[in-house]
N, C-alpha and C positions, 0 to 999 in steps of 0.2 A: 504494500500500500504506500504511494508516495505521500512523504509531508503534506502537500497542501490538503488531501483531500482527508489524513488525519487530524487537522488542525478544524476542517468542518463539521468532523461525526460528533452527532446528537447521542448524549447518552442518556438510556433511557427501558425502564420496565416493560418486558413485551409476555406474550402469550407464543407458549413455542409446544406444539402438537406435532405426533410422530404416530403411525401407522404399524404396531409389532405383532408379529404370527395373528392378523386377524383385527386386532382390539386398537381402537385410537386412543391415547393416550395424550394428556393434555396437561400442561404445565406451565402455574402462571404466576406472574412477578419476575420473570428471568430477565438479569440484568444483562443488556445488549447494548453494541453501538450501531448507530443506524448512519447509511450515507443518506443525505439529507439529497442528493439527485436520484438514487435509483429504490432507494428504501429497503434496501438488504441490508440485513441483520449480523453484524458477526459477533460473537461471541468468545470470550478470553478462555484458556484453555484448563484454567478452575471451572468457571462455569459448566463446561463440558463433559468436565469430569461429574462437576454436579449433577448436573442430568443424566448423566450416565447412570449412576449412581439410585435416582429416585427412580429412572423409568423401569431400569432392571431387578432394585432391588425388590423389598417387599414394603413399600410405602404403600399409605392405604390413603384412600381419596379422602379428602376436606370433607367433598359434599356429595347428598346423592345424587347423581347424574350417569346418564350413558351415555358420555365415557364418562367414568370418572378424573376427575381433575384436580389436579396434587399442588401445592404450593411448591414454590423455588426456596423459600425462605422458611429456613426455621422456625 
């Protein structure tokens, strides 16, 4: 990523949903940085692990919903 266009990323809480053997899975408050021209999301590579982490482990949904949907934050 060149400087200028990290000097523009928005940071900012997104909603980041993944499709696994079947089941969507939904995860929100994930801290991202957004290009403010194309609106791609990237994400640091704690965060990923975080996610890694909730979607695989055995975290249990916030709320009831199909799909259920996990908090990023503790």
């Amino acid at each position: 990523m060149d400087d200028e266009l990290e000097d523009r990323m928005i940071e900012k809480r997104v909603t980041f949903s993944i499709e696994i053997e079947g089941r969507l899975v939904i995860v929100e408050n994930v801290p991202a940085r957004i290009d403010p021209d194309t609106g791609e999301e990237f994400f640091s590579t704690d965060t990923m692990e975080r996610l890694q982490s909730i979607v695989w482990g055995a975290a249990k949904a916030d709320r009831a919903s199909n799909p259920g949907v996990l908090r990023f934050a503790a």
